[in-house]
C-alpha positions as CSV (number, residue, x, y, z in Angstrom):
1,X,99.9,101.0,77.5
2,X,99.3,99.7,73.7
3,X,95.8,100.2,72.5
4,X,94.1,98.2,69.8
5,X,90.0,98.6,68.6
6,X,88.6,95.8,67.9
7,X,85.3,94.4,66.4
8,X,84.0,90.8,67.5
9,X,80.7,89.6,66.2
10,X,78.6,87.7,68.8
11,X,75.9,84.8,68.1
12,X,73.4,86.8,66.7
13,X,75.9,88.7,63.8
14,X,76.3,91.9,65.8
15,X,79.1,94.0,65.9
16,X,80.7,94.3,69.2
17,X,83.0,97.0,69.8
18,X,86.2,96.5,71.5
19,X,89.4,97.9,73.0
20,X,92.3,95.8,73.9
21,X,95.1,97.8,76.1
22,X,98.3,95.9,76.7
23,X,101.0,96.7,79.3
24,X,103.8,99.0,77.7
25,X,106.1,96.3,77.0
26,X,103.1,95.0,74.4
27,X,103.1,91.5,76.2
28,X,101.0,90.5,78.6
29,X,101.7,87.7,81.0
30,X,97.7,86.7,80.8
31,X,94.7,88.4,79.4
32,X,92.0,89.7,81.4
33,X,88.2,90.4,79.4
34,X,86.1,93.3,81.5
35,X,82.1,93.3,81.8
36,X,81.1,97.2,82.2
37,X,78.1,97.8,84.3
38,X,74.8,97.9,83.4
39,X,73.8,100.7,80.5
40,X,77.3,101.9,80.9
41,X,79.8,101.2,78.1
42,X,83.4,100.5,78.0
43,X,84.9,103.6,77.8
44,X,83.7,104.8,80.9
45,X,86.4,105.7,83.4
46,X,86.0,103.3,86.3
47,X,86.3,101.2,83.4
48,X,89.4,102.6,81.4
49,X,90.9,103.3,85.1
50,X,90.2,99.5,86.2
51,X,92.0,98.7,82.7
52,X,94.8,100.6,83.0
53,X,95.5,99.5,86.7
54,X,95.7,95.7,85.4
55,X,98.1,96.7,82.6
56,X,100.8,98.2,85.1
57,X,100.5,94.8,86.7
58,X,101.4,93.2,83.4
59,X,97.9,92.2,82.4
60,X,96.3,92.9,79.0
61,X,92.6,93.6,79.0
62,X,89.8,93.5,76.4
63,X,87.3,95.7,77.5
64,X,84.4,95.8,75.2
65,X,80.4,97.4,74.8
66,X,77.5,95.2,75.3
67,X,74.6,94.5,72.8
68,X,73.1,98.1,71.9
69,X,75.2,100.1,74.1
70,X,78.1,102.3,73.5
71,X,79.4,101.4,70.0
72,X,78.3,98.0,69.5
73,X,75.6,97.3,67.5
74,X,72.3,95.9,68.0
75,X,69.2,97.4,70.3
76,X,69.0,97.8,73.7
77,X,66.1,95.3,74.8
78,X,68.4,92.9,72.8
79,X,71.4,93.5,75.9
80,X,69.4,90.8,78.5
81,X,71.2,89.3,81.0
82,X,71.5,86.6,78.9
83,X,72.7,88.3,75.8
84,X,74.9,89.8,78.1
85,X,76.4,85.9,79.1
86,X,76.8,85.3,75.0
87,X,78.3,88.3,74.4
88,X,80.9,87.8,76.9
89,X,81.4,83.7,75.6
90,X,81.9,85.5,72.2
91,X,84.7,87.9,73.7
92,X,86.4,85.1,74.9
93,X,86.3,82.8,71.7
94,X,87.4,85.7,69.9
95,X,90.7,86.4,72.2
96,X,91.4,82.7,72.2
97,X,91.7,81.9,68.6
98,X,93.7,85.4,67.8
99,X,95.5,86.4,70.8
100,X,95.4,83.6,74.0
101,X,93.1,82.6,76.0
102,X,91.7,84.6,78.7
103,X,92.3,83.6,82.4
104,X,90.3,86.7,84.2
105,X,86.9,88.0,84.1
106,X,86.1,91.2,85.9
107,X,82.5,92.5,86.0
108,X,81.4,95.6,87.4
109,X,77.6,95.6,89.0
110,X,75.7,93.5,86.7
111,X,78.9,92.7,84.6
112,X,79.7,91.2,88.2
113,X,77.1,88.6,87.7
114,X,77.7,88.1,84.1
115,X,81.2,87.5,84.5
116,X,80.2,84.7,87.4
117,X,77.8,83.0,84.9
118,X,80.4,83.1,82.1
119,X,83.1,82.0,83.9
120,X,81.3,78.6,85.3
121,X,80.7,77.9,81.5
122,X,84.1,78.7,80.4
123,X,87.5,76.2,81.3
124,X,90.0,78.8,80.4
125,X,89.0,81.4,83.4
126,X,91.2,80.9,85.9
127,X,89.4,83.3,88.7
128,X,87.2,86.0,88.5
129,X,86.5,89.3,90.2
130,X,83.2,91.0,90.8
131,X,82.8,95.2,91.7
132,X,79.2,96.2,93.1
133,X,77.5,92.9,91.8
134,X,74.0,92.3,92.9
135,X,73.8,88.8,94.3
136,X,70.3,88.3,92.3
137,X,70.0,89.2,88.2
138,X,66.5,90.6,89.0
139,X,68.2,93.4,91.4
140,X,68.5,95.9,88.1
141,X,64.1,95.5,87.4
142,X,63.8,98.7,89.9
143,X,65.4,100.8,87.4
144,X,62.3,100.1,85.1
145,X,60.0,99.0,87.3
146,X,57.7,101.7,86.8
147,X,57.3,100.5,83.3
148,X,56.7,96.6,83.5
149,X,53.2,97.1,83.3
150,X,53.0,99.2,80.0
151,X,55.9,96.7,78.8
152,X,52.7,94.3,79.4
153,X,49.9,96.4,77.5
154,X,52.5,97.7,74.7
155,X,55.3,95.6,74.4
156,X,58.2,97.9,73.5
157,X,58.4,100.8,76.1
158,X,61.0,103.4,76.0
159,X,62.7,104.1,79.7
160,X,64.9,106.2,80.8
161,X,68.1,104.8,82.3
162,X,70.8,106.7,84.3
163,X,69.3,109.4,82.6
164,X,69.3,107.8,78.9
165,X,66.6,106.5,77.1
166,X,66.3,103.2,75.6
167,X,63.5,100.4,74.4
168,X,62.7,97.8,76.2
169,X,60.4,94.6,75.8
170,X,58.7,91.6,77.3
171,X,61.9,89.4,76.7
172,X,64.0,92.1,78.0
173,X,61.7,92.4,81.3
174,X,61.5,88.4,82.1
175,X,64.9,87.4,81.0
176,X,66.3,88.9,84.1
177,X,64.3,86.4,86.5
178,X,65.8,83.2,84.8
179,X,69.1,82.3,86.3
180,X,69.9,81.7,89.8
181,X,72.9,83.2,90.3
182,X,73.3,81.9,93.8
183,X,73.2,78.8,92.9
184,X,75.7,79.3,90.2
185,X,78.4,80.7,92.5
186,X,78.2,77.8,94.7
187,X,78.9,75.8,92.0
188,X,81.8,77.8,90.1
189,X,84.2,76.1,92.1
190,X,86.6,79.0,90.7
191,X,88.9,81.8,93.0
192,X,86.7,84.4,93.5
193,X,87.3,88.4,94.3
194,X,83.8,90.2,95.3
195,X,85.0,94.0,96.1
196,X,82.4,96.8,97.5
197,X,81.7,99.3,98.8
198,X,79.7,99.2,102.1
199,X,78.2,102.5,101.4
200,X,76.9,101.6,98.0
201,X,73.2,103.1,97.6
202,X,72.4,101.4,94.4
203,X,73.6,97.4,95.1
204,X,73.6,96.8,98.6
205,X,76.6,96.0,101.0
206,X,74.2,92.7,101.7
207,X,74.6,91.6,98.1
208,X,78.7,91.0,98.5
209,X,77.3,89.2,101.7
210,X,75.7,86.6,100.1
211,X,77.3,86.4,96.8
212,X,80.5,85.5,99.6
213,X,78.5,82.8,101.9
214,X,77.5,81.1,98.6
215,X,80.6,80.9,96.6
216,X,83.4,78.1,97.4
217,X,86.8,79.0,98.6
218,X,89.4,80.2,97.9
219,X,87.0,83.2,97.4
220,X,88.2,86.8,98.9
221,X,86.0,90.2,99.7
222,X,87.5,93.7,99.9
223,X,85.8,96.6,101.4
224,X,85.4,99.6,99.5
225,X,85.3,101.8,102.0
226,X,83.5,105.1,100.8
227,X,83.4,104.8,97.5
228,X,80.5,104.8,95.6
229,X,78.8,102.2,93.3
230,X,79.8,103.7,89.8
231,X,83.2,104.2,91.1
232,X,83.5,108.1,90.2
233,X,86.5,108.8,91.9
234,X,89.7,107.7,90.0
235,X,91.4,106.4,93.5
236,X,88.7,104.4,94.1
237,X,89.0,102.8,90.4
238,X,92.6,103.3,90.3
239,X,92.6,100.9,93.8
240,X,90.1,98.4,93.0
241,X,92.2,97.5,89.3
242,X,95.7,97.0,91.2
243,X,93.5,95.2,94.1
244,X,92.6,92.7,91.6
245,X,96.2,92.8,89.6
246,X,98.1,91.5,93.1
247,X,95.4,89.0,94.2
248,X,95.0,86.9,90.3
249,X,98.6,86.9,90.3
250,X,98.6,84.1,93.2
251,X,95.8,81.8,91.0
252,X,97.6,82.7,87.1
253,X,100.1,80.3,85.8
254,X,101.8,83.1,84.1
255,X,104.5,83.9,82.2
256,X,107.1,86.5,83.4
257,X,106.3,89.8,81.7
258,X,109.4,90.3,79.7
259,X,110.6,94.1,78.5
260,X,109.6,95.1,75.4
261,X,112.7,94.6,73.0
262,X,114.6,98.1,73.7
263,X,117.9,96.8,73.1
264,X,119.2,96.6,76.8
265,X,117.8,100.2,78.0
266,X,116.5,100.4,81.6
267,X,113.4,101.6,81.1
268,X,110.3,103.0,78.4
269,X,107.9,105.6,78.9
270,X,104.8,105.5,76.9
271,X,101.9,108.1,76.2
272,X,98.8,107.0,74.2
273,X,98.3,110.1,72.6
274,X,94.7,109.5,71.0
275,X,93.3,108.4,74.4
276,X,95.3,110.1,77.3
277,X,96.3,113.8,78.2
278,X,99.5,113.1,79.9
279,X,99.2,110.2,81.4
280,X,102.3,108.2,80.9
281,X,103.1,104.3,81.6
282,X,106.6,103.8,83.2
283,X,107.8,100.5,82.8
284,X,111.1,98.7,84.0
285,X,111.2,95.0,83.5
286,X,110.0,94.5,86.6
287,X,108.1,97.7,87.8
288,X,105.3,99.7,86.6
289,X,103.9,102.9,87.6
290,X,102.3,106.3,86.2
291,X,103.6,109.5,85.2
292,X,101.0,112.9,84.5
293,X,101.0,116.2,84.9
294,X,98.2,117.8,87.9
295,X,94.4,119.2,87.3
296,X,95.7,123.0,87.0
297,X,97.5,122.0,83.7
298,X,94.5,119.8,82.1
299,X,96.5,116.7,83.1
300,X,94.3,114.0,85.2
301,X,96.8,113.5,87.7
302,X,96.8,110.0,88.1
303,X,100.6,110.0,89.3
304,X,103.7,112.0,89.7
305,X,104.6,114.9,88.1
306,X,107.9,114.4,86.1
307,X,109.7,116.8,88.3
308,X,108.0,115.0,91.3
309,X,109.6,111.7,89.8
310,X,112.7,113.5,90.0
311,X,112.6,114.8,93.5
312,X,111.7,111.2,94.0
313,X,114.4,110.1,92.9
314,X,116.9,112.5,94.8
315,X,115.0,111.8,98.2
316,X,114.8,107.8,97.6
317,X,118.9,107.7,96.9
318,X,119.3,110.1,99.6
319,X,117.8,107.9,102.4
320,X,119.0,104.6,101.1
321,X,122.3,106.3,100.9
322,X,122.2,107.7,104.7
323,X,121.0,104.2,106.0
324,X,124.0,102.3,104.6
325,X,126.0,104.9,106.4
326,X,124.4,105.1,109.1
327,X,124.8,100.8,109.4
328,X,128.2,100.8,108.4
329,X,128.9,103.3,111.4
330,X,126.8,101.5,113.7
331,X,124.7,104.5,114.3
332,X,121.1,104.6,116.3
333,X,119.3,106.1,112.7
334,X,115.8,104.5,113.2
335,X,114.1,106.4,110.4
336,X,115.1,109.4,107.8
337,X,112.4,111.8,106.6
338,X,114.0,113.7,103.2
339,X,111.8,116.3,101.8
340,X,112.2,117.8,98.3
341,X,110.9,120.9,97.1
342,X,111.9,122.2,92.9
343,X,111.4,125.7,91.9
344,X,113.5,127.8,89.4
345,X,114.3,131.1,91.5
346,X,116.7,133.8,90.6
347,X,120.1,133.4,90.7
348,X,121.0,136.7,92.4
349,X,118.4,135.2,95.3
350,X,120.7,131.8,95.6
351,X,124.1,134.0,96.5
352,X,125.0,135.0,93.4
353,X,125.1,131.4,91.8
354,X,124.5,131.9,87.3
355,X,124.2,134.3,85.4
356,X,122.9,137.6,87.5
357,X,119.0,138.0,86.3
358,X,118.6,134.6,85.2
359,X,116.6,131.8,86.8
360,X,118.0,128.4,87.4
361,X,117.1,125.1,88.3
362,X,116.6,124.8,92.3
363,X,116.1,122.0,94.7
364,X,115.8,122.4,98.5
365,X,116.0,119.0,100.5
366,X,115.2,119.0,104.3
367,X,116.3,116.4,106.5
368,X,114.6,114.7,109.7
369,X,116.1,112.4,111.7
370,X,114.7,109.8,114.1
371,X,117.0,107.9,116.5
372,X,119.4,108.7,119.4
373,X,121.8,110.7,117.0
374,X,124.1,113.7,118.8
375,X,124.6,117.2,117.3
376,X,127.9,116.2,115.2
377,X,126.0,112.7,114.0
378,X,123.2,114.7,112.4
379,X,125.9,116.8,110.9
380,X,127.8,114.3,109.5
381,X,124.6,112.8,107.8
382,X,123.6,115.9,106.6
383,X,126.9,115.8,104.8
384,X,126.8,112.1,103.5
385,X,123.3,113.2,101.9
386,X,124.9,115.6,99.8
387,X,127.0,112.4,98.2
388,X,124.1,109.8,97.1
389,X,124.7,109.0,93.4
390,X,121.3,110.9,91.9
391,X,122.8,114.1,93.7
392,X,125.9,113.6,92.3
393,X,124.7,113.5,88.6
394,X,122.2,116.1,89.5
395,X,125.0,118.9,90.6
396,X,127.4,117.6,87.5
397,X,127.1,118.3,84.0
398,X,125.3,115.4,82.1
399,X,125.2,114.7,78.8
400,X,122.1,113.5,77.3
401,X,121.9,111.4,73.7
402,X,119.0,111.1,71.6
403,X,117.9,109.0,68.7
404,X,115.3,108.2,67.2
405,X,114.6,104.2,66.8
């Protein structure tokens, strides 16, 4: 993905601070604007997971801190639910007069209900897709409840948050019982996702419940299963961003997402070095997916290895290469298994093959067959799977050419 920081000032002169990521091919077919959860920020990874999902889907994002948290400016008690509604109007007007205008708004827990507020003031947004929203704004008091009172006696209280501190005050406190979000869903008149998780412990399953029975269709809910409300595990993030990608494609008059102009090649590869280990966007112009190296080498191993994308590649040709075969010969092949293992071993272990004492390059593909298939059937196939085009090229010498462009 292409990433670009951003700085938008919202209604009251405050610097927000913003990240737009783009799909490799630095053109998205519609722009999505992302509404992190309450005092969380936008570089969390749910958040920069959630992002990164909707780019390989050909969306670009704009995901972006709230009043007084993260790197934007301002205070804390300033970050209301309704300051929370402006800053996301400014987001918008911001990406509409430099980039296009948005057509999704995603919101995770309270940016759930912020993005449902926004968008029923907003003509551009097209749908819009809530993650662990509470289904009333008053929902996030508990996590200062204990404090309302001195907020009473004092007027600015400092809390503690998730573990952070921050100020709060009267406004902050009383701002949170003013909008009937309810209300406002059954009026959005807008497509609709609600996703959670029905063992969420911090926003009730109930919440998706009712945020569902009020809003107008076409509105959809996904279960979560057993993830939890912050998202913490990167398949759960990872799932609920290309949940959302496949279902706003159906409601988003968009345009194809054309290749990025690499002069007829097939495919790009791209690594954001500043923000990512190894992760690495593969994109073909009509295909996207993720490359990274696993845990044990300080990757995050949000996809296939490069050698995994290369026994991929040998087992994929392989069966698509034993089923045309197997048609053309009229053959009772129901379903092929191929199973690729890579290692380098010695050559004096692999009968002698190189230079004796030297290690080469070694892959070992296993074949399973399902069907009514005699002895010299499954021997033929075993054959035919040694001549699928990517084991060709693999066993040949290849010549590689590189420039720099």
């Amino acid at each position: 993905m292409d990433q670009n920081s951003l700085t938008i000032k919202n209604k009251n002169g405050h610097q927000l601070n913003a990240t737009l990521e783009l799909p490799a091919n630095g053109k998205p077919a519609a722009y999505a604007i992302f509404a992190h959860c309450f005092s969380c920020n936008s570089d969390y990874k749910a958040v920069r997971n959630i992002s990164r999902a909707l780019n390989n889907q050909g969306l670009g994002v704009i995901r972006f801190d709230f009043t007084g948290l993260g790197q934007s400016e301002g205070e804390f008690a300033n970050s209301h639910f309704s300051a929370n509604v402006s800053d996301l109007l400014a987001v918008n007007d911001f990406v509409t007069a430099n980039y296009k205008a948005a057509s999704l708004l995603v919101g995770h827990s309270l940016g759930g209900a912020a993005v449902i507020v926004a968008a029923s003031k907003l003509d551009n947004i097209k749908a819009v897709a809530t993650i662990g929203a509470p289904s009333h704004i008053d929902h996030v008091i508990h996590h200062f409840s204990h404090a309302i009172e001195e907020v009473e006696e004092k007027g600015d209280v400092e809390v503690s948050i998730g573990g952070r501190p921050f100020k709060i005050n009267q406004e902050f406190v009383e701002d949170f019982s003013k909008t009937d979000l309810l209300a406002i869903t059954k009026s959005l008149r807008k497509p609709i996702l609600i996703l959670h998780s029905p063992t969420d412990k911090i926003v009730g399953v109930d919440n998706a419940q009712e945020l569902y029975q009020h809003a107008m269709h076409p509105k959809s809910f996904i279960s979560l299963d057993a993830a939890n409300h912050l998202l913490t595990n990167n398949a759960d993030s990872l799932y609920v961003g290309n949940m959302i990608g496949n279902w706003v494609k159906h409601y988003l008059d968009s345009e194809k997402n054309q290749m990025l102009d690499i002069e007829g090649e097939q495919l790009v590869a791209h690594l954001n070095l500043l923000e990512d280990n190894f992760t690495t966007t593969i994109q073909t112009e009509t295909h996207s997916f993720l490359a990274d190296e696993p845990e044990s080498v300080k990757g995050d191993d949000l996809g296939p290895s490069p050698y995994d994308l290369l026994s991929s590649a040998l087992a994929s040709c392989t069966a698509m290469t034993l089923k045309l075969y197997a048609q053309r010969k009229k053959w009772d092949l129901q379903e092929v298994f191929v199973y690729i293992t890579y290692s380098k071993k010695h050559a004096n272990d692999l009968m002698g093959q190189g230079t004796t004492g030297s290690k080469i390059d070694h892959l070992q593909k296993k074949l399973k067959f399902i069907g009514d298939l005699d002895a010299s059937q499954k021997e033929r196939l075993k054959e035919i799977a040694s001549k699928c085009p990517v084991h060709k090229t693999l066993i040949t010498e290849t010549l590689i050419e590189t420039e720099v462009i």
